[in-house]
N, C-alpha and C positions, 0 to 999 in steps of 0.2 A: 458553127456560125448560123443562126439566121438570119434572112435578110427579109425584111419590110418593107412597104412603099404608104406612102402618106397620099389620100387624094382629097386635095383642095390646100393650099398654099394662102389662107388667108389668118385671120387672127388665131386661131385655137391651131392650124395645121402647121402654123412657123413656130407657135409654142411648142408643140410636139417634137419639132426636132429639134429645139434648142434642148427642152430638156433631157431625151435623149444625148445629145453631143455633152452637154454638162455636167450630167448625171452619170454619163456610160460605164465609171467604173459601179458605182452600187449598184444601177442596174443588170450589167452582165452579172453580178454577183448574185445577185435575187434570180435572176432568169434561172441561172444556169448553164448560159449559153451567151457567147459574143453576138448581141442586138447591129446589126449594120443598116445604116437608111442607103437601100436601092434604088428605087426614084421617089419624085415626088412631082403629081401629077395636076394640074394647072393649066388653064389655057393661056394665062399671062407671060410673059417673059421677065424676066428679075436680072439684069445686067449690074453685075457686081456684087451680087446676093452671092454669101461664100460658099452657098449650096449652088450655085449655078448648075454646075454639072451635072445635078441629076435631077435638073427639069425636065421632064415628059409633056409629052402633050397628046399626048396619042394613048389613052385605057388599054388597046390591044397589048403593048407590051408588058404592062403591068398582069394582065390578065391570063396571058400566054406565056408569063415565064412560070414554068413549074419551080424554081430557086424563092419564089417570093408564098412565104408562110403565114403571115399576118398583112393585111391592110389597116389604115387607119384611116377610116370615113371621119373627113373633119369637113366635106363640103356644104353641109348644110339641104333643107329641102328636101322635096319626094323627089326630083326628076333632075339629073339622073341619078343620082345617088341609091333609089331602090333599085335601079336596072343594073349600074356596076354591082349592089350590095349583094343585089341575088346570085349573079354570076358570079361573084370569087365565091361564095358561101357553097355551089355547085360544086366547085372548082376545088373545094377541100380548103382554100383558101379563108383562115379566121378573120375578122371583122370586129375593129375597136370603133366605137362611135362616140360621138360626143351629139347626134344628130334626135333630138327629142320629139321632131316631127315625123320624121319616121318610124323611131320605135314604137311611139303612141297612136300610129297608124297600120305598122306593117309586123310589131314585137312578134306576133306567136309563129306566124308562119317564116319569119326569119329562123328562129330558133328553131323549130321544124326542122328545116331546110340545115341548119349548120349540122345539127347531131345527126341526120339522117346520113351527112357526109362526112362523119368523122372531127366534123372542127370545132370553133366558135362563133357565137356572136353575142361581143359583150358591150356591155353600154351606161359602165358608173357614169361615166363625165357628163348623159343627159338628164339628169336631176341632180340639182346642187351643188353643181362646178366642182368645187374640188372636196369638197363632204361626201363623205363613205357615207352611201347608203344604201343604195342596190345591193353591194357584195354583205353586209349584216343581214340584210333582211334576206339574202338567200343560204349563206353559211353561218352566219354566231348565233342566228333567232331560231335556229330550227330544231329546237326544241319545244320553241314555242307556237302557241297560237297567237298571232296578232290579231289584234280584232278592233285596232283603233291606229291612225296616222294623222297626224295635225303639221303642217308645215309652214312657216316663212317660204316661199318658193322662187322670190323672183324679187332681185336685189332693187331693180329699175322701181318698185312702186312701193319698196321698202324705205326706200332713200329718200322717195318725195314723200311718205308718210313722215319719216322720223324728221327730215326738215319744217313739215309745216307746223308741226307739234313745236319744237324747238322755238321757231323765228317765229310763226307768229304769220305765216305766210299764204298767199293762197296756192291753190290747186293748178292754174296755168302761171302762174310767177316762179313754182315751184319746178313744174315741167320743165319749162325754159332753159332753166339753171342748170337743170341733169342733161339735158340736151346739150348743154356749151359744155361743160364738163365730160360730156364724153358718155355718161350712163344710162343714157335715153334713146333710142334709135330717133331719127329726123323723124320718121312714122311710127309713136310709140304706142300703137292701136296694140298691138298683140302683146304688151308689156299693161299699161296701163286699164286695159277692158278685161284681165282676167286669163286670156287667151294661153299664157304662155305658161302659167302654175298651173291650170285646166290639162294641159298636155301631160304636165310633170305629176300632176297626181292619178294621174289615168293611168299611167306606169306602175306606180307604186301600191293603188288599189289590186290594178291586175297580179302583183305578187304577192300581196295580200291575203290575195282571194285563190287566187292562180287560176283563175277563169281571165276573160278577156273582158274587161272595164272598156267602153269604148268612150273619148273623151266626148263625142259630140252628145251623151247624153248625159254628160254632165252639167249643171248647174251653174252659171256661171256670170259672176257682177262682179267689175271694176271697179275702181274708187276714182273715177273722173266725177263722182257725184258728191265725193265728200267735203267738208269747205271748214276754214278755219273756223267757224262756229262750234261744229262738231266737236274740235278736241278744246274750246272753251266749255264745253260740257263735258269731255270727258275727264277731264283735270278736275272738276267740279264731285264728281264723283270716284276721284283715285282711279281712275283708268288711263287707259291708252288707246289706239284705232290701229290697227295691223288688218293687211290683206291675207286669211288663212286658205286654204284650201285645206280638206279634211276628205275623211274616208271613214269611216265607222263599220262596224257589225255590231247589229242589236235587235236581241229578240230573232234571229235568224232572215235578220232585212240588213240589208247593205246601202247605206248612203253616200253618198259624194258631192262636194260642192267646191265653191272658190265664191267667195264674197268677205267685204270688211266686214271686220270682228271688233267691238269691244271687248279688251280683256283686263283685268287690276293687276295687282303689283306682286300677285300672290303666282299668278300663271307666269312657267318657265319661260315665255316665246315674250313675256312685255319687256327685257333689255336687249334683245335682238336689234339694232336698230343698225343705220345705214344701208350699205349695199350688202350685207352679212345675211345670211339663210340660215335655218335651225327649223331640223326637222324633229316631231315627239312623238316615238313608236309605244306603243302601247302592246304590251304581252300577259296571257292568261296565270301565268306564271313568275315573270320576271318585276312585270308592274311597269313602270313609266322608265324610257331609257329618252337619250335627247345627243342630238349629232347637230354639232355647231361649225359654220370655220361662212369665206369667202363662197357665193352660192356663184359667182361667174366672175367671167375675165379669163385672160389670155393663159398668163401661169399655171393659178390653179383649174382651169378646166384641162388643161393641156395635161396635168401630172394626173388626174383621174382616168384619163384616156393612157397615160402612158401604162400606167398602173396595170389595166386591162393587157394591155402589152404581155408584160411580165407575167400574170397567171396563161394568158395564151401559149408562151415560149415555155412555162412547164408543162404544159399539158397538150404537147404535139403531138396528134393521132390517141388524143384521148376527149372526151365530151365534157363538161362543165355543166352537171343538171343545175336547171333551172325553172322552175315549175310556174310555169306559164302556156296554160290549156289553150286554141283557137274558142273553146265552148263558150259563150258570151254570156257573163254575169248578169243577172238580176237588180238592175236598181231600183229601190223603191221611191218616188218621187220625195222630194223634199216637205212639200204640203202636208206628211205623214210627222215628220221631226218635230218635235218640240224642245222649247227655249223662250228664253225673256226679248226684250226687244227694249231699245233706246227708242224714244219715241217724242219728236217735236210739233208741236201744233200751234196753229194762232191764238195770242191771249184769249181772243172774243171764243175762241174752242174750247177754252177747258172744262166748262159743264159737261157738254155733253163729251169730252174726250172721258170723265171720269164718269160719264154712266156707260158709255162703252166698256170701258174697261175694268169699270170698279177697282179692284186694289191695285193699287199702284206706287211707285215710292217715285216722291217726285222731287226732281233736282233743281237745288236753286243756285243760277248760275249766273243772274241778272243780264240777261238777252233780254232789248227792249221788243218787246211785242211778242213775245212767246211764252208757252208752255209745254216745259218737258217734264219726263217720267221714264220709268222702268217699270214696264209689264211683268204680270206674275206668269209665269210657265205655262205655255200652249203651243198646240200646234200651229204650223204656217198657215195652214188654211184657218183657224181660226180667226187668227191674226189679222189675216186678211181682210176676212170679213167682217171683222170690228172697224179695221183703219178704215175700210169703204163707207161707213156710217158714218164716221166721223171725220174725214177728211184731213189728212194730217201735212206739212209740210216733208217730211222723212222721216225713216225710220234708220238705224244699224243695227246688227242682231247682238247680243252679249254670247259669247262666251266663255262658262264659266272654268273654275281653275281645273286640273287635272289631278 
Protein backbone atom coordinates (compact mmCIF):
# COMPACT_ATOMS: atom_id res chain seq x y z
CA UNK A 1 0.00 0.00 0.00
CA UNK A 2 0.97 3.57 -0.41
CA UNK A 3 -0.44 6.21 1.28
CA UNK A 4 -0.62 9.94 -0.06
CA UNK A 5 -1.70 13.07 1.29
CA UNK A 6 -3.26 15.98 -0.94
CA UNK A 7 -2.44 19.65 0.11
CA UNK A 8 -4.98 22.24 -0.62
CA UNK A 9 -8.71 20.96 -0.43
CA UNK A 10 -10.02 23.37 -3.08
CA UNK A 11 -11.19 22.72 -6.68
CA UNK A 12 -8.39 20.56 -8.52
CA UNK A 13 -7.45 19.05 -4.67
CA UNK A 14 -11.27 17.59 -4.10
CA UNK A 15 -10.91 16.49 -7.78
CA UNK A 16 -7.98 14.48 -6.92
CA UNK A 17 -9.53 12.52 -4.37
CA UNK A 18 -12.64 11.98 -5.92
CA UNK A 19 -10.95 10.63 -8.83
CA UNK A 20 -8.76 8.54 -6.86
CA UNK A 21 -11.87 7.11 -4.54
CA UNK A 22 -13.66 6.47 -8.27
CA UNK A 23 -11.09 5.30 -9.98
CA UNK A 24 -9.33 3.23 -7.23
CA UNK A 25 -9.73 0.05 -8.83
CA UNK A 26 -7.82 1.06 -12.44
CA UNK A 27 -5.60 2.94 -10.55
CA UNK A 28 -4.31 0.33 -8.03
CA UNK A 29 -4.11 -1.65 -11.23
CA UNK A 30 -1.89 0.75 -13.24
CA UNK A 31 0.15 1.65 -9.83
CA UNK A 32 0.82 -1.64 -8.91
CA UNK A 33 0.06 -0.89 -5.57
CA UNK A 34 -3.07 -0.13 -3.31
CA UNK A 35 -3.15 4.09 -3.62
CA UNK A 36 -4.77 5.02 -0.03
CA UNK A 37 -5.56 9.02 0.69
CA UNK A 38 -3.81 9.70 4.36
CA UNK A 39 -4.64 13.19 4.81
CA UNK A 40 -5.69 15.94 3.15
CA UNK A 41 -4.21 19.21 4.34
CA UNK A 42 -6.45 22.61 4.35
CA UNK A 43 -6.73 25.26 6.82
CA UNK A 44 -10.73 25.01 6.24
CA UNK A 45 -12.86 22.69 8.07
CA UNK A 46 -15.39 20.68 5.65
CA UNK A 47 -18.29 19.33 8.27
CA UNK A 48 -19.99 16.63 6.41
CA UNK A 49 -17.46 16.49 3.53
CA UNK A 50 -17.30 12.36 3.46
CA UNK A 51 -13.44 12.85 3.66
CA UNK A 52 -13.88 14.75 6.96
CA UNK A 53 -11.58 12.59 8.66
CA UNK A 54 -8.51 13.12 7.16
CA UNK A 55 -8.53 16.80 7.43
CA UNK A 56 -5.30 18.08 8.65
CA UNK A 57 -4.36 21.27 9.36
CA UNK A 58 -1.32 21.05 10.61
CA UNK A 59 1.85 20.28 7.27
CA UNK A 60 4.10 18.82 10.33
CA UNK A 61 2.16 15.70 10.14
CA UNK A 62 2.07 15.17 6.74
CA UNK A 63 5.72 15.91 6.55
CA UNK A 64 6.78 13.89 9.45
CA UNK A 65 5.10 10.79 8.63
CA UNK A 66 7.63 8.67 6.99
CA UNK A 67 4.28 6.13 5.79
CA UNK A 68 3.43 9.12 3.31
CA UNK A 69 5.22 8.61 -0.40
CA UNK A 70 3.67 10.95 -2.80
CA UNK A 71 2.11 14.38 -2.02
CA UNK A 72 -0.06 16.18 -4.21
CA UNK A 73 0.47 19.99 -4.33
CA UNK A 74 -2.90 21.22 -5.56
CA UNK A 75 -2.57 24.55 -3.46
CA UNK A 76 -1.76 26.77 -5.85
CA UNK A 77 0.88 30.00 -5.51
CA UNK A 78 4.78 30.30 -4.50
CA UNK A 79 3.96 30.59 -0.71
CA UNK A 80 3.71 28.22 0.86
CA UNK A 81 3.57 25.63 -1.40
CA UNK A 82 7.50 26.06 -2.55
CA UNK A 83 8.37 25.79 1.25
CA UNK A 84 6.05 22.54 1.94
CA UNK A 85 7.30 21.60 -1.90
CA UNK A 86 10.92 21.62 -0.94
CA UNK A 87 10.66 19.86 2.33
CA UNK A 88 8.83 16.69 1.16
CA UNK A 89 11.09 16.60 -2.03
CA UNK A 90 14.01 16.60 0.92
CA UNK A 91 12.08 14.32 2.70
CA UNK A 92 12.30 11.72 -0.27
CA UNK A 93 8.78 12.54 -0.36
CA UNK A 94 7.48 12.73 -4.48
CA UNK A 95 5.38 15.74 -5.38
CA UNK A 96 2.44 15.76 -8.01
CA UNK A 97 1.48 19.28 -9.00
CA UNK A 98 -1.02 20.91 -10.93
CA UNK A 99 0.68 24.42 -9.65
CA UNK A 100 2.12 26.25 -13.02
CA UNK A 101 3.33 29.17 -10.98
CA UNK A 102 5.70 27.35 -9.27
CA UNK A 103 7.02 25.21 -11.75
CA UNK A 104 7.55 28.28 -14.07
CA UNK A 105 9.36 29.65 -11.23
CA UNK A 106 11.04 27.28 -9.07
CA UNK A 107 10.95 23.85 -12.13
CA UNK A 108 14.78 23.09 -12.36
CA UNK A 109 15.89 23.39 -8.86
CA UNK A 110 12.84 21.27 -7.75
CA UNK A 111 13.83 18.62 -9.97
CA UNK A 112 17.35 19.00 -8.68
CA UNK A 113 16.23 18.58 -5.45
CA UNK A 114 13.63 15.37 -6.09
CA UNK A 115 16.43 13.10 -7.92
CA UNK A 116 19.17 14.22 -5.67
CA UNK A 117 16.85 12.52 -3.04
CA UNK A 118 15.71 9.56 -4.79
CA UNK A 119 12.04 10.75 -5.72
CA UNK A 120 9.83 13.00 -7.93
CA UNK A 121 8.61 16.00 -8.86
CA UNK A 122 6.15 15.73 -11.63
CA UNK A 123 3.83 18.39 -12.99
CA UNK A 124 1.43 17.16 -16.26
CA UNK A 125 -1.73 18.79 -14.79
CA UNK A 126 0.32 22.57 -15.05
CA UNK A 127 -0.08 22.88 -18.83
CA UNK A 128 -3.24 21.84 -20.37
CA UNK A 129 -5.44 20.52 -17.72
CA UNK A 130 -5.97 17.30 -18.64
CA UNK A 131 -3.87 17.20 -22.14
CA UNK A 132 -0.75 14.95 -21.99
CA UNK A 133 2.00 16.97 -22.67
CA UNK A 134 4.64 17.18 -20.42
CA UNK A 135 4.96 13.29 -20.15
CA UNK A 136 5.25 13.09 -24.50
CA UNK A 137 7.49 15.74 -24.66
CA UNK A 138 9.83 13.94 -22.03
CA UNK A 139 9.20 9.96 -23.03
CA UNK A 140 7.33 9.45 -26.76
CA UNK A 141 9.37 12.64 -28.33
CA UNK A 142 12.67 11.56 -27.42
CA UNK A 143 13.76 10.55 -30.19
CA UNK A 144 13.29 13.63 -31.50
CA UNK A 145 14.54 17.08 -31.74
CA UNK A 146 11.69 19.54 -31.06
CA UNK A 147 12.38 22.67 -32.24
CA UNK A 148 8.88 24.34 -32.62
CA UNK A 149 5.73 24.40 -29.93
CA UNK A 150 2.48 26.35 -30.75
CA UNK A 151 -0.32 26.16 -28.26
CA UNK A 152 -4.18 27.10 -27.40
CA UNK A 153 -2.94 27.58 -23.63
CA UNK A 154 -5.61 28.96 -21.69
CA UNK A 155 -9.34 28.15 -22.04
CA UNK A 156 -10.52 31.53 -20.21
CA UNK A 157 -9.51 33.75 -23.46
CA UNK A 158 -10.23 30.94 -25.75
CA UNK A 159 -13.88 30.97 -24.76
CA UNK A 160 -14.20 34.78 -24.97
CA UNK A 161 -12.31 34.71 -28.37
CA UNK A 162 -14.56 31.89 -29.89
CA UNK A 163 -17.83 33.72 -28.48
CA UNK A 164 -16.95 37.05 -29.97
CA UNK A 165 -16.31 35.57 -33.38
CA UNK A 166 -19.58 33.42 -33.08
CA UNK A 167 -22.18 36.24 -31.49
CA UNK A 168 -20.97 38.99 -32.93
CA UNK A 169 -20.00 40.27 -29.42
CA UNK A 170 -17.56 42.68 -27.64
CA UNK A 171 -14.59 42.04 -25.68
CA UNK A 172 -16.15 43.28 -21.97
CA UNK A 173 -19.78 41.86 -22.87
CA UNK A 174 -18.00 38.83 -23.66
CA UNK A 175 -15.80 38.87 -20.18
CA UNK A 176 -18.82 39.26 -18.30
CA UNK A 177 -20.58 36.23 -19.53
CA UNK A 178 -17.34 33.98 -18.67
CA UNK A 179 -17.28 35.52 -15.57
CA UNK A 180 -21.12 34.50 -14.70
CA UNK A 181 -20.44 31.25 -16.21
CA UNK A 182 -17.82 30.42 -14.00
CA UNK A 183 -14.69 30.43 -16.71
CA UNK A 184 -13.35 33.85 -15.76
CA UNK A 185 -11.75 34.45 -12.41
CA UNK A 186 -13.59 37.97 -10.77
CA UNK A 187 -9.92 39.22 -11.64
CA UNK A 188 -9.28 37.91 -15.08
CA UNK A 189 -5.87 40.04 -15.40
CA UNK A 190 -3.63 36.76 -15.42
CA UNK A 191 -6.07 34.97 -17.82
CA UNK A 192 -7.10 37.61 -20.21
CA UNK A 193 -3.34 39.90 -20.46
CA UNK A 194 -1.33 36.73 -21.46
CA UNK A 195 -0.03 35.98 -18.01
CA UNK A 196 -1.15 32.65 -17.52
CA UNK A 197 -0.15 30.86 -21.19
CA UNK A 198 3.25 32.94 -20.60
CA UNK A 199 3.85 30.74 -17.42
CA UNK A 200 2.65 27.58 -19.40
CA UNK A 201 4.80 28.02 -22.29
CA UNK A 202 7.90 28.85 -20.21
CA UNK A 203 7.53 25.15 -18.97
CA UNK A 204 7.38 23.78 -22.10
CA UNK A 205 10.20 25.91 -23.91
CA UNK A 206 12.36 24.94 -20.98
CA UNK A 207 11.76 21.08 -21.95
CA UNK A 208 12.26 21.86 -25.26
CA UNK A 209 15.40 23.34 -24.76
CA UNK A 210 16.12 21.74 -21.45
CA UNK A 211 17.85 24.95 -20.31
CA UNK A 212 15.77 27.24 -18.04
CA UNK A 213 13.13 29.46 -20.23
CA UNK A 214 12.41 32.11 -17.57
CA UNK A 215 8.86 33.34 -18.19
CA UNK A 216 9.43 36.93 -17.13
CA UNK A 217 11.41 37.37 -20.39
CA UNK A 218 8.91 36.34 -22.29
CA UNK A 219 6.88 38.37 -24.73
CA UNK A 220 3.73 38.82 -23.76
CA UNK A 221 0.09 40.65 -25.09
CA UNK A 222 -3.39 39.73 -24.22
CA UNK A 223 -6.33 40.10 -26.21
CA UNK A 224 -8.23 42.85 -23.94
CA UNK A 225 -7.24 44.89 -27.22
CA UNK A 226 -9.05 42.84 -29.66
CA UNK A 227 -12.65 44.14 -30.57
CA UNK A 228 -15.42 42.65 -32.75
CA UNK A 229 -14.01 44.69 -35.71
CA UNK A 230 -11.12 42.59 -35.77
CA UNK A 231 -12.73 39.13 -36.51
CA UNK A 232 -15.33 41.34 -39.13
CA UNK A 233 -11.94 41.43 -40.81
CA UNK A 234 -10.85 38.16 -40.17
CA UNK A 235 -13.95 36.32 -41.64
CA UNK A 236 -13.36 38.82 -44.47
CA UNK A 237 -10.18 37.16 -45.27
CA UNK A 238 -11.08 33.18 -44.13
CA UNK A 239 -9.37 33.52 -40.90
CA UNK A 240 -9.84 33.41 -37.24
CA UNK A 241 -8.14 35.41 -33.96
CA UNK A 242 -6.63 32.78 -31.29
CA UNK A 243 -4.36 33.82 -28.34
CA UNK A 244 -1.01 31.49 -29.24
CA UNK A 245 1.82 31.29 -27.22
CA UNK A 246 4.77 29.75 -29.33
CA UNK A 247 8.36 28.66 -28.76
CA UNK A 248 10.56 28.12 -31.91
CA UNK A 249 14.30 27.18 -32.52
CA UNK A 250 15.71 28.80 -35.77
CA UNK A 251 18.80 29.25 -37.14
CA UNK A 252 20.14 28.45 -33.57
CA UNK A 253 18.02 31.35 -31.81
CA UNK A 254 15.24 30.46 -29.64
CA UNK A 255 12.03 32.56 -29.46
CA UNK A 256 8.91 32.77 -27.21
CA UNK A 257 6.04 34.80 -27.06
CA UNK A 258 2.09 34.91 -26.10
CA UNK A 259 0.11 37.29 -28.33
CA UNK A 260 -3.24 37.15 -30.78
CA UNK A 261 -2.60 35.37 -33.79
CA UNK A 262 -4.57 35.35 -37.03
CA UNK A 263 -4.59 31.96 -38.40
CA UNK A 264 -6.96 30.47 -41.69
CA UNK A 265 -8.67 27.42 -41.91
CA UNK A 266 -5.85 25.50 -43.13
CA UNK A 267 -3.80 25.69 -39.43
CA UNK A 268 -4.67 22.81 -37.02
CA UNK A 269 -5.22 25.18 -33.71
CA UNK A 270 -8.48 27.43 -36.10
CA UNK A 271 -11.24 24.64 -34.68
CA UNK A 272 -9.98 24.76 -31.24
CA UNK A 273 -12.56 26.72 -29.99
CA UNK A 274 -14.35 27.17 -26.46
CA UNK A 275 -12.78 26.48 -23.21
CA UNK A 276 -10.72 23.36 -25.19
CA UNK A 277 -6.62 23.79 -25.35
CA UNK A 278 -4.62 22.03 -28.33
CA UNK A 279 -1.05 22.12 -28.20
CA UNK A 280 1.30 21.51 -31.80
CA UNK A 281 4.64 19.93 -31.23
CA UNK A 282 6.84 20.22 -33.96
CA UNK A 283 9.90 17.35 -34.31
CA UNK A 284 12.99 17.07 -36.67
CA UNK A 285 11.91 13.84 -37.46
CA UNK A 286 8.35 13.16 -36.75
CA UNK A 287 6.95 16.57 -38.48
CA UNK A 288 3.86 18.06 -36.80
CA UNK A 289 2.10 16.00 -33.95
CA UNK A 290 -1.03 17.93 -32.09
CA UNK A 291 -2.61 17.01 -28.39
CA UNK A 292 -6.16 18.28 -27.95
CA UNK A 293 -8.91 17.57 -25.07
CA UNK A 294 -10.17 20.17 -21.98
CA UNK A 295 -6.99 22.56 -21.07
CA UNK A 296 -8.75 23.16 -17.27
CA UNK A 297 -11.37 22.62 -14.69
CA UNK A 298 -11.75 20.36 -11.87
CA UNK A 299 -11.85 16.73 -13.49
CA UNK A 300 -9.68 16.81 -16.05
CA UNK A 301 -6.82 18.76 -14.16
CA UNK A 302 -7.36 16.52 -11.17
CA UNK A 303 -6.86 13.19 -13.59
CA UNK A 304 -3.41 14.64 -14.93
CA UNK A 305 -2.32 15.18 -11.49
CA UNK A 306 -3.63 11.88 -10.51
CA UNK A 307 -1.89 10.29 -13.44
CA UNK A 308 1.57 11.76 -12.08
CA UNK A 309 0.28 9.67 -9.09
CA UNK A 310 0.58 6.46 -10.70
CA UNK A 311 3.99 6.75 -12.60
CA UNK A 312 5.32 8.04 -8.95
CA UNK A 313 3.89 4.73 -7.16
CA UNK A 314 5.87 2.85 -9.96
CA UNK A 315 8.89 4.32 -9.60
CA UNK A 316 9.31 4.24 -5.66
CA UNK A 317 13.10 4.94 -4.90
CA UNK A 318 13.61 5.22 -8.45
CA UNK A 319 14.12 8.91 -10.42
CA UNK A 320 11.92 9.96 -13.46
CA UNK A 321 14.63 11.87 -15.78
CA UNK A 322 13.67 14.88 -16.89
CA UNK A 323 15.76 17.17 -18.57
CA UNK A 324 15.44 20.27 -17.39
CA UNK A 325 18.95 22.20 -16.75
CA UNK A 326 19.01 25.44 -13.87
CA UNK A 327 21.45 26.93 -17.14
CA UNK A 328 19.08 29.77 -18.26
CA UNK A 329 18.38 29.81 -22.16
CA UNK A 330 19.11 32.34 -24.62
CA UNK A 331 16.14 34.36 -26.04
CA UNK A 332 16.42 36.23 -28.75
CA UNK A 333 14.14 39.18 -28.75
CA UNK A 334 11.09 39.07 -30.82
CA UNK A 335 12.06 42.40 -32.93
CA UNK A 336 14.57 39.54 -34.58
CA UNK A 337 11.19 37.18 -35.92
CA UNK A 338 9.69 37.81 -38.96
CA UNK A 339 6.01 37.47 -40.30
CA UNK A 340 3.07 39.36 -41.99
CA UNK A 341 0.89 41.58 -39.82
CA UNK A 342 -3.01 42.48 -40.07
CA UNK A 343 -2.88 45.95 -40.17
CA UNK A 344 -5.96 48.74 -39.66
CA UNK A 345 -5.54 52.44 -40.40
CA UNK A 346 -7.76 55.48 -40.88
CA UNK A 347 -9.46 55.86 -44.56
CA UNK A 348 -7.65 59.39 -44.80
CA UNK A 349 -4.22 56.92 -44.12
CA UNK A 350 -4.08 54.79 -46.68
CA UNK A 351 -1.72 56.67 -49.13
CA UNK A 352 0.73 56.93 -47.16
CA UNK A 353 -0.11 53.38 -45.14
CA UNK A 354 0.82 51.98 -48.72
CA UNK A 355 4.08 53.94 -49.21
CA UNK A 356 5.06 52.52 -46.03
CA UNK A 357 4.42 49.53 -46.69
CA UNK A 358 4.31 49.00 -50.38
CA UNK A 359 2.87 45.52 -51.09
CA UNK A 360 0.30 44.68 -49.48
CA UNK A 361 -2.95 42.76 -49.98
CA UNK A 362 -5.66 44.55 -48.84
CA UNK A 363 -8.81 43.46 -47.23
CA UNK A 364 -12.28 44.51 -48.08
CA UNK A 365 -14.35 44.28 -45.35
CA UNK A 366 -16.56 47.46 -45.56
CA UNK A 367 -15.58 49.18 -42.07
CA UNK A 368 -16.74 52.64 -42.36
CA UNK A 369 -13.73 54.87 -42.10
CA UNK A 370 -10.81 52.43 -42.46
CA UNK A 371 -8.15 50.68 -44.26
CA UNK A 372 -6.88 47.50 -43.84
CA UNK A 373 -4.12 45.05 -45.22
CA UNK A 374 -1.74 42.13 -44.87
CA UNK A 375 1.95 43.01 -44.83
CA UNK A 376 4.57 41.18 -46.86
CA UNK A 377 7.04 39.33 -44.47
CA UNK A 378 9.50 41.32 -42.00
CA UNK A 379 10.75 41.62 -38.99
CA UNK A 380 9.05 43.26 -35.81
CA UNK A 381 11.39 45.99 -35.69
CA UNK A 382 10.75 46.55 -39.13
CA UNK A 383 7.34 46.66 -38.74
CA UNK A 384 7.56 48.79 -36.22
CA UNK A 385 9.10 51.29 -37.73
CA UNK A 386 6.93 51.48 -40.76
CA UNK A 387 3.64 51.56 -38.36
CA UNK A 388 5.36 54.59 -36.55
CA UNK A 389 5.36 56.63 -39.90
CA UNK A 390 2.42 55.87 -40.57
CA UNK A 391 0.22 55.83 -37.67
CA UNK A 392 -2.07 52.95 -37.66
CA UNK A 393 -5.17 52.14 -35.51
CA UNK A 394 -3.84 48.27 -34.71
CA UNK A 395 -2.16 45.85 -35.77
CA UNK A 396 -2.53 41.27 -35.13
CA UNK A 397 0.31 39.35 -36.27
CA UNK A 398 -0.65 36.36 -38.89
CA UNK A 399 0.37 33.21 -38.29
CA UNK A 400 0.87 31.21 -40.96
CA UNK A 401 -0.23 27.43 -41.44
CA UNK A 402 2.27 24.64 -40.15
Amino acid sequence: MIQIAVMGYGTVGSGVVEVIEKNKEEINKKSGEEIEIRYILDLREFPGDPYEDKIVHDVEQILGDPGIKIICETMGGLRPAYDFTKRALLAGKSVCTSNKELVATHGPELIRIAHENKCNYLFEASVGGGIPIIRPLNYSLTAERVDAITGILNGTTNYILSKMEKEGAGFEETLREAQEKGYAERNPEADVEGYDACRKIAILSSLMCGKNVKYQDIYTEGISGITQTDFVYAHACGRTIKLLAQSREEDGRLFAMVAPFMINKSHPLYMVNGVFNAVCVHGNMLGDSMYYGRGAGKLPTASAVVSDVVDCARHIGKVIMCFWDAQEAALTGIEKASRRFFVRVAQEQESKALQAFEQVSVIKAHVPGEFAFITERMPEEEFNDRARRTGIISRIRIEESM
